[in-house]
PQR file of N, CA, C, O and H, with PARSE charges and radii, in Angstrom:
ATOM      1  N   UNK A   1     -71.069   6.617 101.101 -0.4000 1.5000
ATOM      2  CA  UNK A   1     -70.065   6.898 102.109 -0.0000 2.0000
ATOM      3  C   UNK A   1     -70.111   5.796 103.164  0.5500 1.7000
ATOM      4  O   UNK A   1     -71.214   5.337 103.462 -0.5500 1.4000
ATOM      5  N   UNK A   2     -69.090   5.366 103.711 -0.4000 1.5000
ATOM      6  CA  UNK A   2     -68.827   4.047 104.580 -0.0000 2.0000
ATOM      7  C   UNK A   2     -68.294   4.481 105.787  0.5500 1.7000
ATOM      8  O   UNK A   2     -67.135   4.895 105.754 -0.5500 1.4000
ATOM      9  H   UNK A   2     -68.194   5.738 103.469  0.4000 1.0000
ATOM     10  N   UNK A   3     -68.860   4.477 106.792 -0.4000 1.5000
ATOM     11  CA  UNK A   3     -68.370   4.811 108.014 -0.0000 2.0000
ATOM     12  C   UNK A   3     -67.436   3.842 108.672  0.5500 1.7000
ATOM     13  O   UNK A   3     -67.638   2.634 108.795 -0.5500 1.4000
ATOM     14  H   UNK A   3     -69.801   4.141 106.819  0.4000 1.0000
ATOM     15  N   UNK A   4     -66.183   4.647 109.160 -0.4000 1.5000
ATOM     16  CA  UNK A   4     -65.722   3.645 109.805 -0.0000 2.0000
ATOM     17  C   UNK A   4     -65.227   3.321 111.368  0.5500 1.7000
ATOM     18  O   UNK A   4     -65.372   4.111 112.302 -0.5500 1.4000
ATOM     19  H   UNK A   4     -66.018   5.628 109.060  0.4000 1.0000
ATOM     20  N   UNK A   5     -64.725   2.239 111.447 -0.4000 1.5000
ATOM     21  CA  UNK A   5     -64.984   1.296 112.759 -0.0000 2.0000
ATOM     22  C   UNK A   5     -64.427   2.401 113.651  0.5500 1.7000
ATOM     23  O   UNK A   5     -63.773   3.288 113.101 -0.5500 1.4000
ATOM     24  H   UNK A   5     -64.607   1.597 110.689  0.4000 1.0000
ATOM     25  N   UNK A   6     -64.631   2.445 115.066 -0.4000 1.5000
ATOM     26  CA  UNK A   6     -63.954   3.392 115.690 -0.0000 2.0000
ATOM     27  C   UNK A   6     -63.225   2.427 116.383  0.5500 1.7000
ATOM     28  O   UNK A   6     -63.716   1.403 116.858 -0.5500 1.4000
ATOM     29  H   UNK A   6     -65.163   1.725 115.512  0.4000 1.0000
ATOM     30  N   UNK A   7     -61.929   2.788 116.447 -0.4000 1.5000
ATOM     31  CA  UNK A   7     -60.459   2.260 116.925 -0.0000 2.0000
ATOM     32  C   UNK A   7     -60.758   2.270 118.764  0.5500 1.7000
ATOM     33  O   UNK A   7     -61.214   3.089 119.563 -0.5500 1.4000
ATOM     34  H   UNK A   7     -61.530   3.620 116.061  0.4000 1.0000
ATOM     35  N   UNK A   8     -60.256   0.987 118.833 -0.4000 1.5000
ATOM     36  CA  UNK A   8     -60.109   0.784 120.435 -0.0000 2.0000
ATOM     37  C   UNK A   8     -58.871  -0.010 121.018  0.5500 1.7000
ATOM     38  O   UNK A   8     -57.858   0.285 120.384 -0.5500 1.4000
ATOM     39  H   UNK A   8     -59.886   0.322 118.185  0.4000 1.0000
ATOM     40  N   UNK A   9     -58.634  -0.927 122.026 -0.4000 1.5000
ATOM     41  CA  UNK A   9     -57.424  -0.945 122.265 -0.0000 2.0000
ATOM     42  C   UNK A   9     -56.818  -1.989 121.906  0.5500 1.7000
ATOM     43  O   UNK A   9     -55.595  -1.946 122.043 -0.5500 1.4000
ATOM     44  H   UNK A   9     -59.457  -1.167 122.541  0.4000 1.0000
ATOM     45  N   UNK A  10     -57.448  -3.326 121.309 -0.4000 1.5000
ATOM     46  CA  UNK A  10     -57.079  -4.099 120.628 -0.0000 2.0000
ATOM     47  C   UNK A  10     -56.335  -3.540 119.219  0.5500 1.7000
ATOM     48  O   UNK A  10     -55.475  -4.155 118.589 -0.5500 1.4000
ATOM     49  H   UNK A  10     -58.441  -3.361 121.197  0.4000 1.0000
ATOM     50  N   UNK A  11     -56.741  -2.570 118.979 -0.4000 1.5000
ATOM     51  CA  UNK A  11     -55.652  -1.837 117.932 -0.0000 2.0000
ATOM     52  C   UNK A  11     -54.451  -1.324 118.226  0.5500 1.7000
ATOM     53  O   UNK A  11     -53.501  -1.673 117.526 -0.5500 1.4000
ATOM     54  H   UNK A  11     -57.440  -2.071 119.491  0.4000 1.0000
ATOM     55  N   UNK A  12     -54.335  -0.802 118.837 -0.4000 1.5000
ATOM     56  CA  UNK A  12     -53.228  -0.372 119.866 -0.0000 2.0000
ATOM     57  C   UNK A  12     -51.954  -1.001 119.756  0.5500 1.7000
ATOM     58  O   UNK A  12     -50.832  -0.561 119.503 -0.5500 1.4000
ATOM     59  H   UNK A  12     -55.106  -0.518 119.405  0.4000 1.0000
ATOM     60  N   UNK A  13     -52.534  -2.482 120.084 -0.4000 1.5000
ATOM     61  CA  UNK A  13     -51.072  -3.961 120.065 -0.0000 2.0000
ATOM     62  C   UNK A  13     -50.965  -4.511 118.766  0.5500 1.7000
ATOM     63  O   UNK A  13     -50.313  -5.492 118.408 -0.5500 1.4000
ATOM     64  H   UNK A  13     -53.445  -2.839 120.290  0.4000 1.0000
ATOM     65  N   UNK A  14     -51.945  -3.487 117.873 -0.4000 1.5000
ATOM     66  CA  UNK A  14     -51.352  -4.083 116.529 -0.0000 2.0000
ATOM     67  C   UNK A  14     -50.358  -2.461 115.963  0.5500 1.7000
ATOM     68  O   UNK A  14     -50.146  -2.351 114.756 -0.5500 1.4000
ATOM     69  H   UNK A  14     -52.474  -2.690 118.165  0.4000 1.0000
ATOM     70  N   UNK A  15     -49.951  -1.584 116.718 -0.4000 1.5000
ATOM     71  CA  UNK A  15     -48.936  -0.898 116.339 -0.0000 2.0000
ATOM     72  C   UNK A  15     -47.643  -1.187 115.951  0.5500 1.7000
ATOM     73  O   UNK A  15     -46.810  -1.311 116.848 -0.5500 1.4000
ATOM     74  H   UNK A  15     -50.123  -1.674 117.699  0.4000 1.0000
ATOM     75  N   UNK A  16     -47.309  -1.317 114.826 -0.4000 1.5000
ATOM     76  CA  UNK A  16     -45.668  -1.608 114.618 -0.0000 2.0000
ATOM     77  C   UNK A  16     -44.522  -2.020 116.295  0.5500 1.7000
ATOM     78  O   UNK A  16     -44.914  -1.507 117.344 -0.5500 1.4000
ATOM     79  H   UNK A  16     -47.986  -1.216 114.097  0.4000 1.0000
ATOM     80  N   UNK A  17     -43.583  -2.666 116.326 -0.4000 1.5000
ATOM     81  CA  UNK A  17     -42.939  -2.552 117.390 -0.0000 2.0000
ATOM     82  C   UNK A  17     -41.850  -1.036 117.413  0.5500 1.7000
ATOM     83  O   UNK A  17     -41.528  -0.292 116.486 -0.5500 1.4000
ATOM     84  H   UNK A  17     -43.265  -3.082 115.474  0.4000 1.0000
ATOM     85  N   UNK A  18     -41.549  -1.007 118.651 -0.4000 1.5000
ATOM     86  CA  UNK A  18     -41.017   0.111 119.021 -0.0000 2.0000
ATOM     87  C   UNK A  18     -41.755   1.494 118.779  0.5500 1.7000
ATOM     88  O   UNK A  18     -41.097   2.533 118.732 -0.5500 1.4000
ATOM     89  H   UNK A  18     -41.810  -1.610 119.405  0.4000 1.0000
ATOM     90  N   UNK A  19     -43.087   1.490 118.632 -0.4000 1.5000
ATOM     91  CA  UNK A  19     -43.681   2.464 118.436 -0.0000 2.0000
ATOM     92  C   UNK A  19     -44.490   2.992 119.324  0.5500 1.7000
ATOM     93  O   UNK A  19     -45.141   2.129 119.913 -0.5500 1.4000
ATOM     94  H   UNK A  19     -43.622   0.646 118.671  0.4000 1.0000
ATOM     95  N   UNK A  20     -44.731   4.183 119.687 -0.4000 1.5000
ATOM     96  CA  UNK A  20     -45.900   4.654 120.408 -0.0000 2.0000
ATOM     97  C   UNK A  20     -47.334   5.224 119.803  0.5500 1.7000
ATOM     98  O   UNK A  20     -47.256   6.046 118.890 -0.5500 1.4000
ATOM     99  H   UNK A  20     -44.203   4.885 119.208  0.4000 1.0000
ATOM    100  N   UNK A  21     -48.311   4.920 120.160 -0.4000 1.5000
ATOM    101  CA  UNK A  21     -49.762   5.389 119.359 -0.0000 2.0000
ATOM    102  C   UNK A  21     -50.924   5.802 120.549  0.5500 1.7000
ATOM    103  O   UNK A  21     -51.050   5.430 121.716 -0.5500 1.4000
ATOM    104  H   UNK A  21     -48.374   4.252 120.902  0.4000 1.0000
ATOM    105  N   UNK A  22     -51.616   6.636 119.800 -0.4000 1.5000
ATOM    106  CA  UNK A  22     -52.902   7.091 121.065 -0.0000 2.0000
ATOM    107  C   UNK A  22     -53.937   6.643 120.265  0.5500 1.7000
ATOM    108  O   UNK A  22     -53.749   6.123 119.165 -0.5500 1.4000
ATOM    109  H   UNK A  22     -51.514   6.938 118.852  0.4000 1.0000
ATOM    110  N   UNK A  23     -55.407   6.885 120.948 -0.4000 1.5000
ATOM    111  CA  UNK A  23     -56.683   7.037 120.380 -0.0000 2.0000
ATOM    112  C   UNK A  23     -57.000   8.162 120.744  0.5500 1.7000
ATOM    113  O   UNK A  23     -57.009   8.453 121.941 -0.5500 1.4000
ATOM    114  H   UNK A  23     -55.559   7.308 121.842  0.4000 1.0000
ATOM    115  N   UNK A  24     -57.353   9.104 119.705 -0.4000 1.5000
ATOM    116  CA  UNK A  24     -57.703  10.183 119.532 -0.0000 2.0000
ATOM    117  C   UNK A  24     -58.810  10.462 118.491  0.5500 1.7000
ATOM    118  O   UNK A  24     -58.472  10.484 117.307 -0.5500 1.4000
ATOM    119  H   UNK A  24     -57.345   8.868 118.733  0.4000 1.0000
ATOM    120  N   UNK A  25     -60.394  10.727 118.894 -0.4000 1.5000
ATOM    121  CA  UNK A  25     -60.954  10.868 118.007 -0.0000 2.0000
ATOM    122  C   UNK A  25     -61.742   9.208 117.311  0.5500 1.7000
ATOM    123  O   UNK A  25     -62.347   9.049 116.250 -0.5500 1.4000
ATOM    124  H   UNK A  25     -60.669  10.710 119.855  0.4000 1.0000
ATOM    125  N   UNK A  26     -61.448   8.295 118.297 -0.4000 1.5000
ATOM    126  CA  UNK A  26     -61.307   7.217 117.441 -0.0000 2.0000
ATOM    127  C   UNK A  26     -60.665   6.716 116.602  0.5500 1.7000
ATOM    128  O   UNK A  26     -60.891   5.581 116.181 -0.5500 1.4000
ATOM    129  H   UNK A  26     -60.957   8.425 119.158  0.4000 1.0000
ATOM    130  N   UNK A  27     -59.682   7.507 116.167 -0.4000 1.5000
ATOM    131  CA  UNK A  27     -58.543   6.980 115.527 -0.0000 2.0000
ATOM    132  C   UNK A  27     -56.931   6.575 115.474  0.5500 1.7000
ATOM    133  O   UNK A  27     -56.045   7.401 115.259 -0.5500 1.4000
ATOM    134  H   UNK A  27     -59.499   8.428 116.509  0.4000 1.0000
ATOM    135  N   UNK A  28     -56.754   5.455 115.659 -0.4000 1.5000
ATOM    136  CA  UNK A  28     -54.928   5.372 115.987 -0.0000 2.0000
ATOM    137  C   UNK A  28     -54.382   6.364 115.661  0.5500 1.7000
ATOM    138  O   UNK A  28     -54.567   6.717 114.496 -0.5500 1.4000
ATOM    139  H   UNK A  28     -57.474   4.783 115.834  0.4000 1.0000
ATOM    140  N   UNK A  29     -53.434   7.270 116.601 -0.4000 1.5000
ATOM    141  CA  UNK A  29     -52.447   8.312 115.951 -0.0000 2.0000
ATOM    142  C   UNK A  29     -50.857   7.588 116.712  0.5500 1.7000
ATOM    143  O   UNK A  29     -50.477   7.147 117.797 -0.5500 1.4000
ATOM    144  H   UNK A  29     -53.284   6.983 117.547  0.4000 1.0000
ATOM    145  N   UNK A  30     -50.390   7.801 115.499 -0.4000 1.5000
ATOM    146  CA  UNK A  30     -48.520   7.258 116.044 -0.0000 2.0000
ATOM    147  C   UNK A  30     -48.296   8.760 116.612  0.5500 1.7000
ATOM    148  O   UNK A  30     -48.835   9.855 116.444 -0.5500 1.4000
ATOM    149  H   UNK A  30     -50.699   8.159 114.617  0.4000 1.0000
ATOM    150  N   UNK A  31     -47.060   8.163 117.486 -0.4000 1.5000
ATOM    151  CA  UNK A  31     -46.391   9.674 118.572 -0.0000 2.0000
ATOM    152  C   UNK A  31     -45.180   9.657 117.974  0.5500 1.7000
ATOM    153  O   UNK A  31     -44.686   8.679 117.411 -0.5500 1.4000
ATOM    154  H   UNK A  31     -46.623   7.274 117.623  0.4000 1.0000
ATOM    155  N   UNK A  32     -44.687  10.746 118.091 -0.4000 1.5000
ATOM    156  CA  UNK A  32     -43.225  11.472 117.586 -0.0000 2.0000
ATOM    157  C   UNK A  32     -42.422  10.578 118.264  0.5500 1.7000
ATOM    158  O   UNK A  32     -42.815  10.404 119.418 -0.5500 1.4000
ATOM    159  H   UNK A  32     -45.088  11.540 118.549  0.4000 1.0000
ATOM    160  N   UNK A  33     -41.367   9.903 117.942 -0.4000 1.5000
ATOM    161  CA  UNK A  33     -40.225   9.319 118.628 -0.0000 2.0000
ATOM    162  C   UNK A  33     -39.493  10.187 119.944  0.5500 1.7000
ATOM    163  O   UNK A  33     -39.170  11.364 119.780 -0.5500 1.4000
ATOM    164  H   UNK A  33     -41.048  10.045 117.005  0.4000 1.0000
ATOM    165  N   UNK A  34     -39.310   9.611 121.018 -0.4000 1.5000
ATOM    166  CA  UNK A  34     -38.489  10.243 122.190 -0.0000 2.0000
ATOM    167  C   UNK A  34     -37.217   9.825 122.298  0.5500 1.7000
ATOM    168  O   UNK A  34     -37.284   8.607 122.457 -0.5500 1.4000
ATOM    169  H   UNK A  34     -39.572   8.655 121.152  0.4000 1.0000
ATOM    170  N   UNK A  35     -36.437  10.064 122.298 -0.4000 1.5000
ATOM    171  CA  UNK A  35     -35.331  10.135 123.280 -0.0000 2.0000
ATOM    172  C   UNK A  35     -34.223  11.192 122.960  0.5500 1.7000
ATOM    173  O   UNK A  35     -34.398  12.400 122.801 -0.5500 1.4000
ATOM    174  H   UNK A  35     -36.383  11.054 122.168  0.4000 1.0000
ATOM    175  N   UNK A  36     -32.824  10.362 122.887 -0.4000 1.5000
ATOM    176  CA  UNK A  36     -31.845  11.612 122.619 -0.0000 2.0000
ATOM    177  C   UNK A  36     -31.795  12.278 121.133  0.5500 1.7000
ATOM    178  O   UNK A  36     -31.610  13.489 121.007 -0.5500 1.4000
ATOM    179  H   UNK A  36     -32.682   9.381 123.016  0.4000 1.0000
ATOM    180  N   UNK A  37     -31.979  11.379 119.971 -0.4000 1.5000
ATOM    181  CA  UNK A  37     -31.741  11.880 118.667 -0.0000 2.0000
ATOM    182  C   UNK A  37     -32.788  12.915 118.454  0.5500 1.7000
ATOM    183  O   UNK A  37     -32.662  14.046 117.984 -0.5500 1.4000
ATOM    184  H   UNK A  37     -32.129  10.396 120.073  0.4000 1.0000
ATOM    185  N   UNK A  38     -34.080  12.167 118.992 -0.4000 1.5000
ATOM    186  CA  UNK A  38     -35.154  13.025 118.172 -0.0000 2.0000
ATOM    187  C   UNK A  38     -34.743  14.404 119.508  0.5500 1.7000
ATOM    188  O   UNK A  38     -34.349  15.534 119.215 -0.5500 1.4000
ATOM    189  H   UNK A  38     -34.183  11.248 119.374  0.4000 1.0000
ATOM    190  N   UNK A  39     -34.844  14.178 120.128 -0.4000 1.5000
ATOM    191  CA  UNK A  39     -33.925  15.631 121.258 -0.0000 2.0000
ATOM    192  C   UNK A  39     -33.527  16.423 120.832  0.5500 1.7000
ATOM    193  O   UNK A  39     -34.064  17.453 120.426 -0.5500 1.4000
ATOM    194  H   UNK A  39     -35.164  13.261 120.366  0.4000 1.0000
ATOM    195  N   UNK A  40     -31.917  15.930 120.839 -0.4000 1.5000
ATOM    196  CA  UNK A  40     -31.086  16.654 120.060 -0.0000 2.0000
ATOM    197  C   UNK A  40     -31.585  17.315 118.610  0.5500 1.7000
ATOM    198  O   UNK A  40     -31.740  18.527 118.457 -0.5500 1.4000
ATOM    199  H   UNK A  40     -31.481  15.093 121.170  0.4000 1.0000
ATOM    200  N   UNK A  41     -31.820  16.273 117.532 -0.4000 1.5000
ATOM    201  CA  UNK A  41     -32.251  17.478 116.248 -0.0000 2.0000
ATOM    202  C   UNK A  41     -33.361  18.621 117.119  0.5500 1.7000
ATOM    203  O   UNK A  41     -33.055  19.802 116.957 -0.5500 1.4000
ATOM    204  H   UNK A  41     -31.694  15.289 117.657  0.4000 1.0000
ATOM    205  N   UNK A  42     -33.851  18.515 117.472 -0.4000 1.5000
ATOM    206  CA  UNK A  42     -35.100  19.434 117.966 -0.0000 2.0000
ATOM    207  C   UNK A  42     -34.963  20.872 118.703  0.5500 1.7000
ATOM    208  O   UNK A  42     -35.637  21.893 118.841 -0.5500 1.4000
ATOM    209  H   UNK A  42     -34.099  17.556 117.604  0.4000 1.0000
ATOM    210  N   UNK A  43     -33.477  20.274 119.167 -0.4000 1.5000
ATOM    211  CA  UNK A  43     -32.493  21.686 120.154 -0.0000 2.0000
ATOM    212  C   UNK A  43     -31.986  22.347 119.139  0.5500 1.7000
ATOM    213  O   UNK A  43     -32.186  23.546 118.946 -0.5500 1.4000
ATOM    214  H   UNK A  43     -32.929  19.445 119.055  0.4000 1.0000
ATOM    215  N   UNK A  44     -31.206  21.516 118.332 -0.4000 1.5000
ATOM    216  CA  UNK A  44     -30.540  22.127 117.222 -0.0000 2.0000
ATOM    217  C   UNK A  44     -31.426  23.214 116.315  0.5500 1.7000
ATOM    218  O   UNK A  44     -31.131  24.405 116.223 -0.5500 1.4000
ATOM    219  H   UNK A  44     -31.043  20.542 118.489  0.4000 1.0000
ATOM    220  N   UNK A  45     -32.520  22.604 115.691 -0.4000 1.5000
ATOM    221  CA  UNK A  45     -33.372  23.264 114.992 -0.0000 2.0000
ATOM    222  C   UNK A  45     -33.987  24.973 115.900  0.5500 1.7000
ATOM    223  O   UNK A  45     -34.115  26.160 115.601 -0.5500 1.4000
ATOM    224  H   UNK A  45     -32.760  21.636 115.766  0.4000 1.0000
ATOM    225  N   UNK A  46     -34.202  24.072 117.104 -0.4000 1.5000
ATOM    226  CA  UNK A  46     -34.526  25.220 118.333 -0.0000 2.0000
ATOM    227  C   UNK A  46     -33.623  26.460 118.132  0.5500 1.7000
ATOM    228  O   UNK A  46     -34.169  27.528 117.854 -0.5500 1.4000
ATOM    229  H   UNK A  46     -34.097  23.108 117.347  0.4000 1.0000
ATOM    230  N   UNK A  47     -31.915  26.372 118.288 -0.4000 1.5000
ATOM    231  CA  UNK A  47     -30.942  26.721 118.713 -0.0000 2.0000
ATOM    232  C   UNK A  47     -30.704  27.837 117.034  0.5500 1.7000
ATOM    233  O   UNK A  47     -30.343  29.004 116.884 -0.5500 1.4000
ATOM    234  H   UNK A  47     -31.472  25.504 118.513  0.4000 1.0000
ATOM    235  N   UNK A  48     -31.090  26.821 116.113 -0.4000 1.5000
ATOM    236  CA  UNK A  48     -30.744  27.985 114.667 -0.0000 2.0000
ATOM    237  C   UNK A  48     -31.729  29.112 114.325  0.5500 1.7000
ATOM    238  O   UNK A  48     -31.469  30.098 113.635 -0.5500 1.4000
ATOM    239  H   UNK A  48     -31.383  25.872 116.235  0.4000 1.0000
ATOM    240  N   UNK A  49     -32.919  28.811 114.922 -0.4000 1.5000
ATOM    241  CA  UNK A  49     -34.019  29.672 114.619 -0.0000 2.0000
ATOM    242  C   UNK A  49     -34.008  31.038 115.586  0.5500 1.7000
ATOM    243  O   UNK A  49     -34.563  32.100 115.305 -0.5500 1.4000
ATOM    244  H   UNK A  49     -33.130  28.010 115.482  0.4000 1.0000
ATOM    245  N   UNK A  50     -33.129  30.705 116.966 -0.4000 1.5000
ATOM    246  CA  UNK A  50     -33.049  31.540 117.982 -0.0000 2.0000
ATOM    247  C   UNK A  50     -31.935  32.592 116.995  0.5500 1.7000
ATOM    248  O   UNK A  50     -32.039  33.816 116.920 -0.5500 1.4000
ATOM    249  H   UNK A  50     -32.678  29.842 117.194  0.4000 1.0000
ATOM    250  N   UNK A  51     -30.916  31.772 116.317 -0.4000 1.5000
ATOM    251  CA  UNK A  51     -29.858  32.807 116.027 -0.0000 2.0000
ATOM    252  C   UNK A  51     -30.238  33.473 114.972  0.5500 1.7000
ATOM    253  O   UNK A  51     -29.312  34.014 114.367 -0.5500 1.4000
ATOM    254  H   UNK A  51     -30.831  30.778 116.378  0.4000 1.0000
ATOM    255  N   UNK A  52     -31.763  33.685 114.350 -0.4000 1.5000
ATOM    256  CA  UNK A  52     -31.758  34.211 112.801 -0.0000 2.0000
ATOM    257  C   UNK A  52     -32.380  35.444 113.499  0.5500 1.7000
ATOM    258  O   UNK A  52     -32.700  36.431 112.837 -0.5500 1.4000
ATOM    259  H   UNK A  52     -32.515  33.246 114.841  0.4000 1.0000
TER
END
């Protein structure tokens, strides 16, 4: 078994562009996209589950 490196912030700026990421655990995690689209689907989905 190979242990591995624990992630710090020089990793960080090697995230894809337009992306957001944390360290959590030592490990890069990408974040859910923000703004209006990812919004909107999210109300919507919100909005159909309210009506069932």
């Amino acid at each position: 078994m190979t242990a591995k490196a624990r992630a710090g912030i020089e990793d960080l700026y090697k995230v894809p562009e337009h992306r957001k990421a944390e360290i959590v655990n030592g490990e890069v995690v990408l974040m859910a996209p923000t703004g209006y689209w990812p919004g909107y689907v999210g109300g919507e989905l919100f909005a159909s589950l309210r009506e069932s």
